[in-house]
C-alpha beads as a LAMMPS data file, in Angstrom:
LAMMPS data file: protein, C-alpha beads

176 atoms
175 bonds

1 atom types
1 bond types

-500.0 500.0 xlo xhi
-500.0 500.0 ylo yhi
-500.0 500.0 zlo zhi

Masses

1 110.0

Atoms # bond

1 1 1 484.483 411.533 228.849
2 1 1 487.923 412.157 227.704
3 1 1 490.547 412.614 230.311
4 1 1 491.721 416.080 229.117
5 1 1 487.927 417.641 229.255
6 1 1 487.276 415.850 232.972
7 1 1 490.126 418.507 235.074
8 1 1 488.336 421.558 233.161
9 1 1 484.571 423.786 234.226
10 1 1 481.946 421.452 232.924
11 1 1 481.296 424.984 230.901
12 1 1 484.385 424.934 229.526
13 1 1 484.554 420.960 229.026
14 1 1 480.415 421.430 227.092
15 1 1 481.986 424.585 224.894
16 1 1 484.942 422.447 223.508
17 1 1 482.369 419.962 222.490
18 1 1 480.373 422.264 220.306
19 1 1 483.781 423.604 218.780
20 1 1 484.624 420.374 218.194
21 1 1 481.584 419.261 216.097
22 1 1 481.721 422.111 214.385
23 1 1 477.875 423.655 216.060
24 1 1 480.048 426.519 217.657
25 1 1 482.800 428.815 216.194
26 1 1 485.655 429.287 218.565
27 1 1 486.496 433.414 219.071
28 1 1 488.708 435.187 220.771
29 1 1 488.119 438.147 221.908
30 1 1 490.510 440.317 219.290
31 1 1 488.023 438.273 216.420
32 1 1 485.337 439.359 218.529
33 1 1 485.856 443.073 218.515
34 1 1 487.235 443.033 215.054
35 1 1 483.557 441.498 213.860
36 1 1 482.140 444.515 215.738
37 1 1 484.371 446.984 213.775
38 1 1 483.684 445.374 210.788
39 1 1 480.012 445.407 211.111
40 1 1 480.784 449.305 211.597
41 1 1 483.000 449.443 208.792
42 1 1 480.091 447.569 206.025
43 1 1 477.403 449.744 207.691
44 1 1 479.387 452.938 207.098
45 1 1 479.706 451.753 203.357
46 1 1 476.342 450.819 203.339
47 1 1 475.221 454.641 203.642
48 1 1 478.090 456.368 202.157
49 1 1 476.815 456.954 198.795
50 1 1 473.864 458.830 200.079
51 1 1 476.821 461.239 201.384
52 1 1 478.583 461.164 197.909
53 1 1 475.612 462.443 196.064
54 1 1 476.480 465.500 196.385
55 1 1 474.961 469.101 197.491
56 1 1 472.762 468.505 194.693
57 1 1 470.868 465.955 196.490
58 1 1 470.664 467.284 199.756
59 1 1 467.863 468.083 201.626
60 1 1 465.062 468.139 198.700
61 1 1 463.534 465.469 197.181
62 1 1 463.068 468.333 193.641
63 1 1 466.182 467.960 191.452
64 1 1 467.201 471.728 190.331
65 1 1 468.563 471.443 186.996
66 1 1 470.693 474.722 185.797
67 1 1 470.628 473.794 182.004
68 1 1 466.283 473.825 182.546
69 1 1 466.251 477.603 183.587
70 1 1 463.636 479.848 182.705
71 1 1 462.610 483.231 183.793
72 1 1 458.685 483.424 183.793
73 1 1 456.637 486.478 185.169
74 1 1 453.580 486.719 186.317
75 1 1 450.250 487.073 188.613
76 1 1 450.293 485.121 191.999
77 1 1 447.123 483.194 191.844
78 1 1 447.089 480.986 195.004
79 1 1 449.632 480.579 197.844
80 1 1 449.836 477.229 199.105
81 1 1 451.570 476.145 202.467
82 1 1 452.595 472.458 201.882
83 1 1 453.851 469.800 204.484
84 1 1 456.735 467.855 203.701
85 1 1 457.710 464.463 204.706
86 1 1 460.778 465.992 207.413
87 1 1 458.160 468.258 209.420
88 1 1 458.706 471.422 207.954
89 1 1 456.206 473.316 205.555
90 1 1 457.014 474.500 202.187
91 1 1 455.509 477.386 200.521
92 1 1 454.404 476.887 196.700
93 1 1 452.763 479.241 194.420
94 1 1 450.544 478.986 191.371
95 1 1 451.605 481.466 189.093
96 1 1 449.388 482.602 186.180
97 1 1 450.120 484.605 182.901
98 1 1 449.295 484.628 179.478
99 1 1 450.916 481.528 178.163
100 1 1 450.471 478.769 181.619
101 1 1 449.430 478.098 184.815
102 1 1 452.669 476.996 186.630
103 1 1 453.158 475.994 190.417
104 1 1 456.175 477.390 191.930
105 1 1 458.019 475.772 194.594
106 1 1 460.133 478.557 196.461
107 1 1 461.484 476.645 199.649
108 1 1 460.223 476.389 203.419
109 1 1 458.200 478.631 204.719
110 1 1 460.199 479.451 207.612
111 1 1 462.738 480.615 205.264
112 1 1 460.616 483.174 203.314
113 1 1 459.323 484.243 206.832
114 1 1 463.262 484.629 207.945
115 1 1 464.013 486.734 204.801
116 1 1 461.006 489.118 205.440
117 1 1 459.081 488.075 202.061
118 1 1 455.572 487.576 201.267
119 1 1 453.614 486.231 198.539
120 1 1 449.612 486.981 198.072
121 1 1 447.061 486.627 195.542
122 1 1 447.564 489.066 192.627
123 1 1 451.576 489.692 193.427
124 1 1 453.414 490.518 190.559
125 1 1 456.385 488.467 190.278
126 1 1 458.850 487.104 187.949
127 1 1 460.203 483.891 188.784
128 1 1 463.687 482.399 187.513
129 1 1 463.798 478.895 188.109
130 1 1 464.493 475.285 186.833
131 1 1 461.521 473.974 184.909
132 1 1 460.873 470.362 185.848
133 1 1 457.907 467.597 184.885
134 1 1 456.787 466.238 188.296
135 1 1 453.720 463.687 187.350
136 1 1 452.209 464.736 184.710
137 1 1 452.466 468.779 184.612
138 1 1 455.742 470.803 184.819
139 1 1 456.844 472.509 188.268
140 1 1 459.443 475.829 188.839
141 1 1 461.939 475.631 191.621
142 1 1 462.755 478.695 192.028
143 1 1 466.345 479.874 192.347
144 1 1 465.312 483.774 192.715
145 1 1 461.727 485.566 193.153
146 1 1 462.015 489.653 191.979
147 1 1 458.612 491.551 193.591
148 1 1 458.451 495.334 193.756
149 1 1 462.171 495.575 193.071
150 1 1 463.409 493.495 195.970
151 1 1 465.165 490.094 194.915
152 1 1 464.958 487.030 197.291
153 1 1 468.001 484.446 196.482
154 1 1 466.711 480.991 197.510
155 1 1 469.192 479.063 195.748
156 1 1 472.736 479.499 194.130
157 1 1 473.331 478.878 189.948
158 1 1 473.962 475.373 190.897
159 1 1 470.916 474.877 192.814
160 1 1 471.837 474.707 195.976
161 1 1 469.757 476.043 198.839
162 1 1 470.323 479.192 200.914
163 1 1 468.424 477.514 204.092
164 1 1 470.697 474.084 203.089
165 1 1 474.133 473.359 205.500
166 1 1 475.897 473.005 202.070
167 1 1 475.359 476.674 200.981
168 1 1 476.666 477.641 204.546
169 1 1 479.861 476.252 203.777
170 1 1 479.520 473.225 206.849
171 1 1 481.439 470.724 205.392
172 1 1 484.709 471.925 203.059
173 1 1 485.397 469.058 200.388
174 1 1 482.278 466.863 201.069
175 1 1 479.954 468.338 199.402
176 1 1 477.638 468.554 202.480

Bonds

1 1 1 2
2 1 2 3
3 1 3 4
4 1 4 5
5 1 5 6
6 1 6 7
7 1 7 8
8 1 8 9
9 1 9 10
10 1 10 11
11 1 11 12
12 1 12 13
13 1 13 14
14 1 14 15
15 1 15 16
16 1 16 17
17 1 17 18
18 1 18 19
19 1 19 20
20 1 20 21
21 1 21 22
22 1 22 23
23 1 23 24
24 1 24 25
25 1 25 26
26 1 26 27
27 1 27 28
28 1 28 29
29 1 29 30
30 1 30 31
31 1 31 32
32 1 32 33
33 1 33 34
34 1 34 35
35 1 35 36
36 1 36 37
37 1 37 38
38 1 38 39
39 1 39 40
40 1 40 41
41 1 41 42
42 1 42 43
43 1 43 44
44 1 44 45
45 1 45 46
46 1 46 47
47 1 47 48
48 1 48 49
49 1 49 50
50 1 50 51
51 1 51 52
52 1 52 53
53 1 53 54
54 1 54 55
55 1 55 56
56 1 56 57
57 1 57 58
58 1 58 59
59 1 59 60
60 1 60 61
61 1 61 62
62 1 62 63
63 1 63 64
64 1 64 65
65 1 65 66
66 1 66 67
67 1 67 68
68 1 68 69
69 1 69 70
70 1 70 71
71 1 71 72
72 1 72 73
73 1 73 74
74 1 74 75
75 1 75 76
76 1 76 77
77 1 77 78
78 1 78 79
79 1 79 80
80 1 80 81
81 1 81 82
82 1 82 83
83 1 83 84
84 1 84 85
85 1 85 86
86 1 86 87
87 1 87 88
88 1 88 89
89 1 89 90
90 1 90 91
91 1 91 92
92 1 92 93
93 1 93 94
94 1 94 95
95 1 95 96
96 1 96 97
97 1 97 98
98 1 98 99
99 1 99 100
100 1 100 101
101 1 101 102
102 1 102 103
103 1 103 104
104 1 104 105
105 1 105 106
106 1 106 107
107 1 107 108
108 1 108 109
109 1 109 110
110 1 110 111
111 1 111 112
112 1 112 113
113 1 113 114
114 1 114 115
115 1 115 116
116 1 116 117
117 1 117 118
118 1 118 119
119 1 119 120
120 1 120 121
121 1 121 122
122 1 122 123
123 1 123 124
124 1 124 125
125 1 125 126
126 1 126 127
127 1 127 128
128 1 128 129
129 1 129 130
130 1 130 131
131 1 131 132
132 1 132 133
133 1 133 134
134 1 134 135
135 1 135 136
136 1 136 137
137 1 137 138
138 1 138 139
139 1 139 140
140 1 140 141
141 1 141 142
142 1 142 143
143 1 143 144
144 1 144 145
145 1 145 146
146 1 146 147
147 1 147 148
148 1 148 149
149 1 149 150
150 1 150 151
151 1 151 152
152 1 152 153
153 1 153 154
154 1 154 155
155 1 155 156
156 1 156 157
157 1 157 158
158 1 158 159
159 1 159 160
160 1 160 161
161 1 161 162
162 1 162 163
163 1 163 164
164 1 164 165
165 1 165 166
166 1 166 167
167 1 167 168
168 1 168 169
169 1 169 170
170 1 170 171
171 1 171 172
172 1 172 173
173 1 173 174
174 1 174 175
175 1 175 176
């Protein structure tokens, strides 16, 4: 062995080695931590544009699209109590008059419960909304249900959810 390696730790003496032939990268510890911060960094970026979206995106996986709004009215046919893929349960209508046969999709149920409204078969209703193809038939999310002269607001014009953090003002400037 060389004479320089002998006076060091055998540890030391076998980790010079590997540096050496190139089977071990040499760090100190300011590389180390900065290889920790810049994992954190590139997985911060890696998520980011989920954040950038927008409210728009947020919390639904329905796109509401303003320049799709229609007002429909008619006769609550079925009331369906749907599970979603976060654990909470979404109430959807089927709404029926002359012209269709249109599911609704008004928001989570615990939100309708919150806002003291109901929805049963044979309701009259009238539905604004933003008129979507989902598969192969068309859906309404609605924005606003009117029923016996009460109004419930479920989203603002621009789509955003009343029961969303972005429509409670959480985040200023981030669009969350």
């Amino acid at each position: 062995m060389d004479g320089a390696i002998v006076g060091l730790g055998w540890r030391h003496a076998r980790r010079e080695q590997r540096v050496a032939s190139g089977n071990l990268r040499d760090f100190s510890p300011a590389l180390k931590y900065a290889n920790h911060f810049n994992c954190n960094v590139m997985s911060l970026l890696a998520v980011l544009p989920a954040f950038t979206q927008g409210p728009a995106r947020y919390g639904r996986p329905l796109h509401y699209d303003p320049a799709t709004e229609v007002r429909v009215a008619g006769t609550v046919d079925e009331v369906r109590q749907v599970s979603a893929n976060r654990g909470w349960t979404g109430t959807h209508i089927i709404l029926k008059n002359d012209q269709e046969s249109l599911e609704v999709h008004l928001g989570p149920s615990a939100f309708l419960v919150k806002s003291n409204f109901t929805f049963a078969k044979s309701d009259q209703i009238e539905v604004l909304g933003s008129k979507i193809r989902v598969g192969n038939s068309d859906v309404l999310v609605a924005r606003e249900v009117q029923k016996d002269g009460k109004v419930l607001i479920l989203r603002d014009a621009r789509g955003i959810p009343k029961w969303s953090r972005a429509s409670r003002g959480c985040c200023p400037g981030s669009g969350l």
